[in-house]
KEVEXVEX-157902 format. One line per field, with one value per atom (N, C-alpha, C): residue in one letter; atom name; x, y, z; residue number from 1. Coordinates in steps of 0.001 Angstrom, whole numbers, m for minus. Layout:
N
type <- [A/...] .
atom <- [CA/...] .
X <- [X/...] .
Y <- [Y/...] .
Z <- [Z/...] .
seq <- [NUM/...] .
***
This chain:
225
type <- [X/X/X/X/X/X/X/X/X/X/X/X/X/X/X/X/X/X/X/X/X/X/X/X/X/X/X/X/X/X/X/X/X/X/X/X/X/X/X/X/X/X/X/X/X/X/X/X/X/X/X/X/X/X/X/X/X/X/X/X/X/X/X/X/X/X/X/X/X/X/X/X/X/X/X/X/X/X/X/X/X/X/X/X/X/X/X/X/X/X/X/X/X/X/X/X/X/X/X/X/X/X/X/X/X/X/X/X/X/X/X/X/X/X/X/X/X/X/X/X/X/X/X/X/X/X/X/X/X/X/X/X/X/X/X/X/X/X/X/X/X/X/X/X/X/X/X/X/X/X/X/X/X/X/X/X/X/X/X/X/X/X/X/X/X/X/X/X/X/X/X/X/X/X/X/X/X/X/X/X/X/X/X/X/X/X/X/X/X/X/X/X/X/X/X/X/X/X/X/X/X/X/X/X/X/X/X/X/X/X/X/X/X/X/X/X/X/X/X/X/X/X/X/X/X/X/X/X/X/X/X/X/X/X/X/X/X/X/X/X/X/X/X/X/X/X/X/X/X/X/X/X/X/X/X/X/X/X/X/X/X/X/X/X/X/X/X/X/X/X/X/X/X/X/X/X/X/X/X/X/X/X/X/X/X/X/X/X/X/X/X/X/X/X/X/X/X/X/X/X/X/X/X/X/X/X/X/X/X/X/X/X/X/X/X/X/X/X/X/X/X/X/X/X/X/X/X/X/X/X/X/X/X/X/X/X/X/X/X/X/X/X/X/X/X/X/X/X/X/X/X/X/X/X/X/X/X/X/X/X/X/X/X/X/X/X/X/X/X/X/X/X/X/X/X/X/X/X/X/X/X/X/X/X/X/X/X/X/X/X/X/X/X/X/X/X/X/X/X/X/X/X/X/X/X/X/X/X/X/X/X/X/X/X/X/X/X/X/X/X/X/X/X/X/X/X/X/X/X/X/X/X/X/X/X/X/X/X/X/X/X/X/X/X/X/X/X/X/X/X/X/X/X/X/X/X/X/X/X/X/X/X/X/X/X/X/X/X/X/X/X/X/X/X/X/X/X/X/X/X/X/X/X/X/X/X/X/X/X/X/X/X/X/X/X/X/X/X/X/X/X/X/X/X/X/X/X/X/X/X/X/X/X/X/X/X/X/X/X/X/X/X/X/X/X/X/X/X/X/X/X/X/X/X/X/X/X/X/X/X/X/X/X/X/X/X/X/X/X/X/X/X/X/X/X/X/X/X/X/X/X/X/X/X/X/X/X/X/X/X/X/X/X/X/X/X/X/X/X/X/X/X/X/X/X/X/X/X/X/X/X/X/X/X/X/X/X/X/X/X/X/X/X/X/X/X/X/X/X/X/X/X/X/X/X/X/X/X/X/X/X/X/X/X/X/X/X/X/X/X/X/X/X/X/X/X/X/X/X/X/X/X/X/X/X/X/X/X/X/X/X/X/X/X/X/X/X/X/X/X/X/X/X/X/X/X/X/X/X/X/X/X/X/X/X] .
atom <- [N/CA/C/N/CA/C/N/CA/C/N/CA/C/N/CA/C/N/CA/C/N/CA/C/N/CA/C/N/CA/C/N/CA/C/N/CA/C/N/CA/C/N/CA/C/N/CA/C/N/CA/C/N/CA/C/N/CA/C/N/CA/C/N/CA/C/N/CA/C/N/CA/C/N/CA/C/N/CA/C/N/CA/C/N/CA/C/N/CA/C/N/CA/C/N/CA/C/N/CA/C/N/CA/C/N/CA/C/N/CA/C/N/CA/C/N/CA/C/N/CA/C/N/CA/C/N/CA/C/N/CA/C/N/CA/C/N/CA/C/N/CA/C/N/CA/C/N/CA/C/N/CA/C/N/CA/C/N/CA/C/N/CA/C/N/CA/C/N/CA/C/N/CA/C/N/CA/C/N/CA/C/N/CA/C/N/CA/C/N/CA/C/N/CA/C/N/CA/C/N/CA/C/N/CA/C/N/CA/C/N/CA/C/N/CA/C/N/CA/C/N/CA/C/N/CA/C/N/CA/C/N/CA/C/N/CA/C/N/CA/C/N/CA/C/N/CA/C/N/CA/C/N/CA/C/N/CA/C/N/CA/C/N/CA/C/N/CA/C/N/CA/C/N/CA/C/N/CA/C/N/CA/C/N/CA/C/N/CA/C/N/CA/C/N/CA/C/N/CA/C/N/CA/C/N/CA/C/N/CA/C/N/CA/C/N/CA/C/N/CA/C/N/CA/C/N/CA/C/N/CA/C/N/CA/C/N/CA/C/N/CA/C/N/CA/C/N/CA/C/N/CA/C/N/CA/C/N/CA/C/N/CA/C/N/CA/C/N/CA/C/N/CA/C/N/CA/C/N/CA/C/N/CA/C/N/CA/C/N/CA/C/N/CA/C/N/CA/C/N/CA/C/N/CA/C/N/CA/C/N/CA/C/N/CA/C/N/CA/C/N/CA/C/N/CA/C/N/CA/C/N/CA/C/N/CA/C/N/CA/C/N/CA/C/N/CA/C/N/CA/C/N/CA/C/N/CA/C/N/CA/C/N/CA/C/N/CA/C/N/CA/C/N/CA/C/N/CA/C/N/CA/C/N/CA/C/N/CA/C/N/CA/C/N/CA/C/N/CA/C/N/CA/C/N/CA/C/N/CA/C/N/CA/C/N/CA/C/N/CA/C/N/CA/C/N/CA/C/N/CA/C/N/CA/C/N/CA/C/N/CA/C/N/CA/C/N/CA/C/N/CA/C/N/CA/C/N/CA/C/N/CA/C/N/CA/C/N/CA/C/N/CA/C/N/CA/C/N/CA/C/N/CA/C/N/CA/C/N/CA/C/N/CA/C/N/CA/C/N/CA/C/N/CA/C/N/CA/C/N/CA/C/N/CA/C/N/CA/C/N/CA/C/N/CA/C/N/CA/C/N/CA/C/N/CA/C/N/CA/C/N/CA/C/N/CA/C/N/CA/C/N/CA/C/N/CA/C/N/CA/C/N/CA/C/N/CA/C/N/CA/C/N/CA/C/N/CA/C/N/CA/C/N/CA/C/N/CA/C/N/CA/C/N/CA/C/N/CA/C/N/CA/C/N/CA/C/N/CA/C/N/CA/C/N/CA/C/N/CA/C/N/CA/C/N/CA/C/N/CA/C/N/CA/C/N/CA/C/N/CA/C/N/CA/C/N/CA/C/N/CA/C/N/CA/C/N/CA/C/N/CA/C/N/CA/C/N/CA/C/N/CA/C/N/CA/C/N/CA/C/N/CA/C/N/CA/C] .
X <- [16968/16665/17909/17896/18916/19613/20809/22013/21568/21125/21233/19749/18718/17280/16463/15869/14364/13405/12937/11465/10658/10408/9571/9887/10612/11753/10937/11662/10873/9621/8725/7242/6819/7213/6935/7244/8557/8683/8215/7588/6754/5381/4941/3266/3655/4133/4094/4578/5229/5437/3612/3833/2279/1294/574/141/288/1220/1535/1203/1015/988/m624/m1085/m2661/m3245/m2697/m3808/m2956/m2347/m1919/m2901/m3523/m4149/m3351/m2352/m1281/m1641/m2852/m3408/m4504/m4508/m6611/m7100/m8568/m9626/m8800/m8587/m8703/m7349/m6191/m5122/m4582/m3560/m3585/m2200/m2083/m348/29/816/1137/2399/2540/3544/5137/5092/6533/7011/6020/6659/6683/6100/6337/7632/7674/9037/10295/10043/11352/11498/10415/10830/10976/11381/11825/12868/13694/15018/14521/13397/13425/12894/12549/11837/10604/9723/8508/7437/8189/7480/7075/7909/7502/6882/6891/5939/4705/4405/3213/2490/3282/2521/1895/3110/2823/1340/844/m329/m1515/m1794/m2764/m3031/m1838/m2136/m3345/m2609/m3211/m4948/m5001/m6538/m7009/m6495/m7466/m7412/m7311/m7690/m8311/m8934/m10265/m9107/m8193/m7489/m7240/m7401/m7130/m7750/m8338/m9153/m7924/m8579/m7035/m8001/m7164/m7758/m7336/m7088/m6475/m5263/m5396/m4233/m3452/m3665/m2535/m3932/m3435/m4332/m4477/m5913/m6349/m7099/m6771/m7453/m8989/m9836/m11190/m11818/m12743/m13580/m15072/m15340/m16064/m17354/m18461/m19957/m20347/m21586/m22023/m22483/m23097/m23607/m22216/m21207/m19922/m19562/m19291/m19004/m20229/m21605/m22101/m21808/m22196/m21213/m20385/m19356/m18308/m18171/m19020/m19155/m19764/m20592/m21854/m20826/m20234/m18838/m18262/m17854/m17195/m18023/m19021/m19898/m20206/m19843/m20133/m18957/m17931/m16448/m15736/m15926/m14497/m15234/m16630/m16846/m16589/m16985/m16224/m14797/m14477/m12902/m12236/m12859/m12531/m12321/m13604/m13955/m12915/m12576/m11358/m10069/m9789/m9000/m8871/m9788/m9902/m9368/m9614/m9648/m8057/m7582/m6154/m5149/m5449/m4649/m3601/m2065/m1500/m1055/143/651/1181/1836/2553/1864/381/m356/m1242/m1938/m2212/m1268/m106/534/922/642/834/m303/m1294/m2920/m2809/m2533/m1940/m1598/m557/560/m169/m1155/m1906/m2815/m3499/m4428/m3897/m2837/m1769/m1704/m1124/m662/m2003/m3714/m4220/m4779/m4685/m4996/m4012/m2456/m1601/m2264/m2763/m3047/m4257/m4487/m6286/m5842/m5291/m4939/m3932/m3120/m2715/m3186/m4297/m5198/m4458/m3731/m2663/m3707/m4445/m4841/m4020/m3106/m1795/m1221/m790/m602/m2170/m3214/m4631/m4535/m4293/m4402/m3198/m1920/m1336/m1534/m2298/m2358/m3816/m4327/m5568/m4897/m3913/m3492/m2613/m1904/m1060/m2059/m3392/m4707/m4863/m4997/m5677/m4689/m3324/m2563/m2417/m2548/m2134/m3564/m4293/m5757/m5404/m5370/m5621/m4687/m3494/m2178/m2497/m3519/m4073/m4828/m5613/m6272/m5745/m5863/m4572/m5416/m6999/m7335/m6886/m5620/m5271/m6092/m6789/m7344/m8694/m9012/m10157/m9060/m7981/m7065/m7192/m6384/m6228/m7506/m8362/m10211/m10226/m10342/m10512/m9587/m8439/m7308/m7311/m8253/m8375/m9559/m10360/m12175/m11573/m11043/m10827/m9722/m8887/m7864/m8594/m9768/m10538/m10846/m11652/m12220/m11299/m9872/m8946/m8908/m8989/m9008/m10104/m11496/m12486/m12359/m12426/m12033/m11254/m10097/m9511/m9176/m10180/m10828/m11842/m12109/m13790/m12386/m11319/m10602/m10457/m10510/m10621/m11516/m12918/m13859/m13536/m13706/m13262/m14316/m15706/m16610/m16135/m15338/m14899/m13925/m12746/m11856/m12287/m13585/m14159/m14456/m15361/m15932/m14886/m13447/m12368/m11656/m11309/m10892/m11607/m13035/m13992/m13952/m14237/m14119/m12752/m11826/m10336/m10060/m10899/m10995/m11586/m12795/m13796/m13264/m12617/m12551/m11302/m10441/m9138/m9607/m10344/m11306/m11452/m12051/m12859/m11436/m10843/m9423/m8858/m8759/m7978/m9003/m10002/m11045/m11318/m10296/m10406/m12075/m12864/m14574/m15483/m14901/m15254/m16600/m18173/m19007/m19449/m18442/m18057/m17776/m16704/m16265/m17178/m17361/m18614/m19495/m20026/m21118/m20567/m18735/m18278/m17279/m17233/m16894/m18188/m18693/m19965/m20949/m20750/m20983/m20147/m18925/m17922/m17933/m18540/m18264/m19779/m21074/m22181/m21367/m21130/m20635/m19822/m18885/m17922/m18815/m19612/m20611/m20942/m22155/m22708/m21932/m20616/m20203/m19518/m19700/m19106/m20198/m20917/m22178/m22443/m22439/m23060/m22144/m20525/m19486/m19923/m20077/m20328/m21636/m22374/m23540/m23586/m22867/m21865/m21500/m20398/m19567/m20522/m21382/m22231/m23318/m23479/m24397/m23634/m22426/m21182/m21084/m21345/m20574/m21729/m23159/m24034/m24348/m23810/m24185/m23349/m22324/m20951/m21135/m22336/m22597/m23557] .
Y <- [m7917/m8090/m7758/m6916/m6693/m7884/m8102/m9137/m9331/m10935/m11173/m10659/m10225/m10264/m11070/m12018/m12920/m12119/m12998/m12329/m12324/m13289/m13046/m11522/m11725/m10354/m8685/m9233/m7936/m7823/m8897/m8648/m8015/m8400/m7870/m6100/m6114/m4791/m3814/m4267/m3353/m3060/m4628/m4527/m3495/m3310/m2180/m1037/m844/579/1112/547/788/655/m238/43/1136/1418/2499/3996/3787/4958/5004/3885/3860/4333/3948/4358/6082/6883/8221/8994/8001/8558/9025/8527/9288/8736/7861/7623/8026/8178/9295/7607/7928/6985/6906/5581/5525/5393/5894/6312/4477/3758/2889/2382/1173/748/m811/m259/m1356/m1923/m3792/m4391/m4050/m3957/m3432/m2297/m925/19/136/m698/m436/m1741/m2260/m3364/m2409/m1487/m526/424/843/1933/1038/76/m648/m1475/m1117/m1829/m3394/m3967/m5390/m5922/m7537/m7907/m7603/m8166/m8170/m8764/m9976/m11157/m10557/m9970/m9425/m9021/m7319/m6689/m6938/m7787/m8330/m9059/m9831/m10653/m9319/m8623/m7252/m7084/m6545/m6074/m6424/m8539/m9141/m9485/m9297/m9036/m8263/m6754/m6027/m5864/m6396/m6511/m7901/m8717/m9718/m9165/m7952/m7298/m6303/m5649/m4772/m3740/m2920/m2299/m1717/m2666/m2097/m3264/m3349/m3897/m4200/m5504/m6277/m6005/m5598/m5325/m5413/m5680/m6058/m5304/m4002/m2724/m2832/m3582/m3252/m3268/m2296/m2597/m1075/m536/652/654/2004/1874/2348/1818/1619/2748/3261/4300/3978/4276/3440/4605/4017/4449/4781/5731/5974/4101/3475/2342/1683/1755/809/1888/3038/3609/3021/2943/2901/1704/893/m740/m1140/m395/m527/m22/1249/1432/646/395/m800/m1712/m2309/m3278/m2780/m1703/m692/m943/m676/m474/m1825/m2798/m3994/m4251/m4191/m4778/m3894/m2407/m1639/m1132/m1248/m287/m2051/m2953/m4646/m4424/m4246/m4627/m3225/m2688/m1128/m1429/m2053/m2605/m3713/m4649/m5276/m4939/m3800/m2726/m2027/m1942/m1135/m2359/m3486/m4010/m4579/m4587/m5255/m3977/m2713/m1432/m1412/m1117/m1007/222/876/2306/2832/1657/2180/2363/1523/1916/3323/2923/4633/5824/5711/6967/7017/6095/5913/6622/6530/7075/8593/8890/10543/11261/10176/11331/11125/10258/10615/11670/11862/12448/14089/14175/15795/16167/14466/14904/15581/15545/15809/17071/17539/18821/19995/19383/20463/20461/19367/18986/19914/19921/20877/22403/23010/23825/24741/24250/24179/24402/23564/23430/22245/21500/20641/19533/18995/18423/16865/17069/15908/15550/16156/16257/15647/15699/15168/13725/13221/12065/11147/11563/11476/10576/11107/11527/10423/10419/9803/7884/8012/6678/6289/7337/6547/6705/7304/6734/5154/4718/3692/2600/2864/1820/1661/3107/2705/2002/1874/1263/m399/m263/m1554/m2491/m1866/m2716/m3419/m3085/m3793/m5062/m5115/m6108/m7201/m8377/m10237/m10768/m10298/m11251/m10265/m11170/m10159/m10109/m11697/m12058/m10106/m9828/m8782/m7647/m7510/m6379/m6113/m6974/m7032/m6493/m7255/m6806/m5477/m4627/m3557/m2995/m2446/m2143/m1803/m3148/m3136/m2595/m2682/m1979/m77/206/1668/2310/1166/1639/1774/1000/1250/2139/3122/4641/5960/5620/6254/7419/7059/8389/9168/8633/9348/9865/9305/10169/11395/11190/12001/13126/13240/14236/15095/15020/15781/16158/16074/16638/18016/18632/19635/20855/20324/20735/21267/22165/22681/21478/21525/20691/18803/18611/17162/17013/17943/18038/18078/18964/19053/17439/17081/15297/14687/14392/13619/14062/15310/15560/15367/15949/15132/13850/13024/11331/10902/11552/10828/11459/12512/13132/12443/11863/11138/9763/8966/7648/7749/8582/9139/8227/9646/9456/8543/7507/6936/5378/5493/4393/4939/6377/6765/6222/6095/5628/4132/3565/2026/1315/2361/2269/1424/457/m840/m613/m374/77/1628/2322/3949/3476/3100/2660/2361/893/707/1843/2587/3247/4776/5132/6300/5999/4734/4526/4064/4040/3624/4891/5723/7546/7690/8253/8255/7927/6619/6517/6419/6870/7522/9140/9785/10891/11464/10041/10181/10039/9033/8450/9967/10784/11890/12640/13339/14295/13818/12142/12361/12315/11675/12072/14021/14534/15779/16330/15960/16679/16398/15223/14693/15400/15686/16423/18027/18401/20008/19707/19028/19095/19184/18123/17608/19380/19509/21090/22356/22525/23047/23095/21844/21001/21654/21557/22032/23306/24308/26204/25838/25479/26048/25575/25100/24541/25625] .
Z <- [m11941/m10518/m9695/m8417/m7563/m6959/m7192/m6962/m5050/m4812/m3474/m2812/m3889/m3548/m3668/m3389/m3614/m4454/m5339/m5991/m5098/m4243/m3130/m2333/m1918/m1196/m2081/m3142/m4406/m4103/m4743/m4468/m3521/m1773/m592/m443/m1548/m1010/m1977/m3625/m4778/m3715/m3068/m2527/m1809/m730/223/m126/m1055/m1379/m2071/m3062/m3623/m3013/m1884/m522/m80/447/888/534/m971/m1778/m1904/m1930/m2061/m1453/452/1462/1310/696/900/m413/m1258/m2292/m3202/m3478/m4683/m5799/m6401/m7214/m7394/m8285/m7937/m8775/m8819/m9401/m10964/m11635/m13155/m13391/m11853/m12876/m13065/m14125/m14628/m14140/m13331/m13069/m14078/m14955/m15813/m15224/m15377/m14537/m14817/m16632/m17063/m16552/m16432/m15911/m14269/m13531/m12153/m12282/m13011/m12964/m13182/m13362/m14345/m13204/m12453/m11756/m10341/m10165/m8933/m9308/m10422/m11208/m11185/m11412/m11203/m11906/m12384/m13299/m13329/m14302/m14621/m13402/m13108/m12379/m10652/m10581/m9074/m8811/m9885/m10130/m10410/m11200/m11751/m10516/m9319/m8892/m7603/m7451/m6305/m6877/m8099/m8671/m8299/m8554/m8707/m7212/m6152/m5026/m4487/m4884/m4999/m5218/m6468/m7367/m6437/m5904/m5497/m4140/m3255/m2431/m2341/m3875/m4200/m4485/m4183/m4544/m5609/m6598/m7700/m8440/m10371/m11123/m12263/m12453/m13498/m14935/m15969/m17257/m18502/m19360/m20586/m20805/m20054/m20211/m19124/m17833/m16771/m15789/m14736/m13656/m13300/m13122/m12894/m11152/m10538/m9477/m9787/m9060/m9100/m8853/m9588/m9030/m8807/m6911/m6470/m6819/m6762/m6709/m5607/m5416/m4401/m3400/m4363/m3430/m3145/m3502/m3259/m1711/m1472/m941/482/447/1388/2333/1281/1292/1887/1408/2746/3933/3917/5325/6000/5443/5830/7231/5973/6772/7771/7487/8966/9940/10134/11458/11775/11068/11561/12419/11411/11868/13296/13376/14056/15277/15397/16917/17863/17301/18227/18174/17005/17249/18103/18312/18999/20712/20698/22334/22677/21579/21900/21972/21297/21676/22899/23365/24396/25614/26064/26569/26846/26086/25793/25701/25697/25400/26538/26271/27507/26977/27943/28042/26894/26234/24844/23969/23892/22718/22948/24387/24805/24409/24517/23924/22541/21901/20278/20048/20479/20066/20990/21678/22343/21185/20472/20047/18417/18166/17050/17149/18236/18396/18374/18621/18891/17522/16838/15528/14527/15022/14057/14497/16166/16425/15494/15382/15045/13352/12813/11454/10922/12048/11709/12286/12754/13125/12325/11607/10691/9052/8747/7861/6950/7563/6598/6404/5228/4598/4705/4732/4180/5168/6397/7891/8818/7843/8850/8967/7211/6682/7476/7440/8243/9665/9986/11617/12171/11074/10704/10799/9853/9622/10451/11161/12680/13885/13512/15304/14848/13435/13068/13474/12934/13447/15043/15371/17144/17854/17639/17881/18100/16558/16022/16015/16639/17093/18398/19117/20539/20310/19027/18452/17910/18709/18618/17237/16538/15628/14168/13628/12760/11369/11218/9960/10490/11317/11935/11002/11798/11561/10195/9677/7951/7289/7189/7127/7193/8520/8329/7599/7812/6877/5577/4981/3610/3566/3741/3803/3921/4896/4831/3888/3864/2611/1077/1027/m564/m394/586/396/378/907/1095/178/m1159/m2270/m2615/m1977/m2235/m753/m173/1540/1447/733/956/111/m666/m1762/m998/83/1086/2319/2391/3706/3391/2325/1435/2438/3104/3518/4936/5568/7164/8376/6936/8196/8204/7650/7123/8139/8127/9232/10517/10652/12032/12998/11815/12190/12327/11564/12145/12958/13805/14771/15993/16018/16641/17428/16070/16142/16513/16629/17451/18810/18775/20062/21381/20871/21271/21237/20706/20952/22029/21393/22266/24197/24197/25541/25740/25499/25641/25889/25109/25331/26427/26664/28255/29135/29057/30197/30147/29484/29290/29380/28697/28283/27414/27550/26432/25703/26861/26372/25398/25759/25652/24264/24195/22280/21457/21776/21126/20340/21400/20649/20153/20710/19521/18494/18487/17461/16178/16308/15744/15416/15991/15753/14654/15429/14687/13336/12686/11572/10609/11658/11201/10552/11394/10687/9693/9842/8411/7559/6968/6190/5923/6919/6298/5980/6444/5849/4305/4408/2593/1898/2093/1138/1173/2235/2020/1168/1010/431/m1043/m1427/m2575/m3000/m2139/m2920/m3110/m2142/m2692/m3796/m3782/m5315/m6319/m6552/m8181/m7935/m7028/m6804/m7433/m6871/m7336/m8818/m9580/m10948/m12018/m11184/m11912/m11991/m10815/m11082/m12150/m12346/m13613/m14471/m14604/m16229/m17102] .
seq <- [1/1/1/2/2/2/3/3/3/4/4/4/5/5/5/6/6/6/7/7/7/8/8/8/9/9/9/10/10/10/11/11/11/12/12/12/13/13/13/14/14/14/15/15/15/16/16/16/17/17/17/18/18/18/19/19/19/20/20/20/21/21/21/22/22/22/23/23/23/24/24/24/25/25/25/26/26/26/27/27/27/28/28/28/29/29/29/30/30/30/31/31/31/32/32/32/33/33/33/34/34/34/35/35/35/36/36/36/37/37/37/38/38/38/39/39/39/40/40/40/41/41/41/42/42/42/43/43/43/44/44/44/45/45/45/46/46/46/47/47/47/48/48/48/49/49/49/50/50/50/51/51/51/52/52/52/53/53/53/54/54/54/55/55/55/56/56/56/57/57/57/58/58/58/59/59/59/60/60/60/61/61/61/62/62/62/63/63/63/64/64/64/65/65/65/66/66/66/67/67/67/68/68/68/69/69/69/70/70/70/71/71/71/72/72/72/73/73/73/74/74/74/75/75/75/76/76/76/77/77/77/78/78/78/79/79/79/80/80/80/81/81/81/82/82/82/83/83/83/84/84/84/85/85/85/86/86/86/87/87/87/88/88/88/89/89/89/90/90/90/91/91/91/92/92/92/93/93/93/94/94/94/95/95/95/96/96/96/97/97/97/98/98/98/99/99/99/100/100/100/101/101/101/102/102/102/103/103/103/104/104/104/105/105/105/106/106/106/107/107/107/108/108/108/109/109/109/110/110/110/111/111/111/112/112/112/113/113/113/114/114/114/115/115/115/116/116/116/117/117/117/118/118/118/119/119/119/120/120/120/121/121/121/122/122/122/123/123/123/124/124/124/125/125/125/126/126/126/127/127/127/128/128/128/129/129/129/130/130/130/131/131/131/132/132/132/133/133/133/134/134/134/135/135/135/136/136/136/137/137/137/138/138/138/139/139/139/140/140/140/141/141/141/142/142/142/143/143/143/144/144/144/145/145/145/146/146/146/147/147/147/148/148/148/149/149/149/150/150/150/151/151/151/152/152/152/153/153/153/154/154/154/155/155/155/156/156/156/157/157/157/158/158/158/159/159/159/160/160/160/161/161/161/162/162/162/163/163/163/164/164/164/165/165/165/166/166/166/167/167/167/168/168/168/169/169/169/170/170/170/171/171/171/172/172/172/173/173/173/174/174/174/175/175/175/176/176/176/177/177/177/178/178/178/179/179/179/180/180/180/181/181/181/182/182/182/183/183/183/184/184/184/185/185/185/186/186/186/187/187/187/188/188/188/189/189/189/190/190/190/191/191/191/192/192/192/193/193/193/194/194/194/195/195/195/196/196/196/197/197/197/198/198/198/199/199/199/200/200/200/201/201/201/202/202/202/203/203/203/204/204/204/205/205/205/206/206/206/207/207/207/208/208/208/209/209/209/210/210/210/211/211/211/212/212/212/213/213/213/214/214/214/215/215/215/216/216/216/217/217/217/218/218/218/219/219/219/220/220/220/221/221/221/222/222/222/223/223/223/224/224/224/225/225/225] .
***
């Protein structure tokens, strides 16, 4: 363990790196994080690591297993599921967003919204995602109920790697530039009712374009057989 660190200290800072790495998808479905070797590649004990993990797994993140801990590969009904939750949880907490938004967060969400025109324009895949995850924070930084915050956070951070397997698609990029375009608006017009119902579009359309992506692919999977 690093001289003059807390295990607590450690833990906080394994969870968020690996967090971190999760909502970027640098784990695909299956791949496997054992506690000794993420203890080794953060120079620290076992114990930190290990507890960083079950964190982790008791936040859906990742599945605890006799071998270490693997990230989850979700199903079509797990996938709907959570959207399910989305449309319950983010076009309200959107409107409460909207309501409480002052100048700094308006231009946090500007300069997301720039960041995903240059992202799509571009064709940067990795630059979308990006850009995607600093609209979400600048939003949702207006929102005082954090137990709400956290909630969503974690609900969109589980789809993160199947999400971000369909950015691949020109029409996938289209719908999320779209949908930040449109809420964009709709926060410059301080539109409480306006949100509501595009953010709630908004994430009707994510929904279809991953299913339709997902049903390319297996269509795709089957000419090549």
């Amino acid at each position: 363990m690093p001289s003059g660190v807390s295990p607590a200290s450690l833990r906080a800072q394994i969870y968020a790196d690996l967090r971190h790495r999760l909502q970027r998808a640098a784990f695909r479905a299956g791949h496997r994080l054992v506690d000794t070797e993420v203890a080794a590649a953060f120079g620290t004990s076992r114990m930190p690591a290990r507890e960083a993990l079950m964190a982790l797994a008791s936040q859906g993140f990742l599945h605890q297993t006799s071998r270490g801990f693997v990230v989850p590969e979700l199903s079509p009904d797990d996938i709907r599921d959570i959207f399910a939750v989305r449309k319950l949880l983010e076009p309200e907490a959107a409107t409460l967003a909207t309501r409480r938004l002052d100048e700094d967060g308006l231009a946090a969400i500007k300069a997301a919204r720039d960041m995903a025109r240059a992202a799509c324009a571009a064709d940067n895949v990795d630059a979308l995602m990006e850009s995607n995850i600093a609209f979400r924070a600048a939003w949702l930084s207006a929102v005082s109920n954090h137990r709400l915050v956290e909630t969503i956070e974690s609900f969109r951070d589980h789809i993160q790697t199947v999400r971000t397997a369909t950015l691949h698609r020109p029409g996938t990029r289209v719908v999320v530039l779209s949908g930040i375009e449109d809420l964009t608006a709709a926060f410059r017009q301080r539109d409480a009712e306006a949100m509501r119902a595009r953010m709630l579009a908004f994430l009707n359309a994510a929904e279809r374009e991953f299913f339709n992506a997902v049903n390319d692919d297996l269509a795709a999977a089957g000419e090549r057989r």
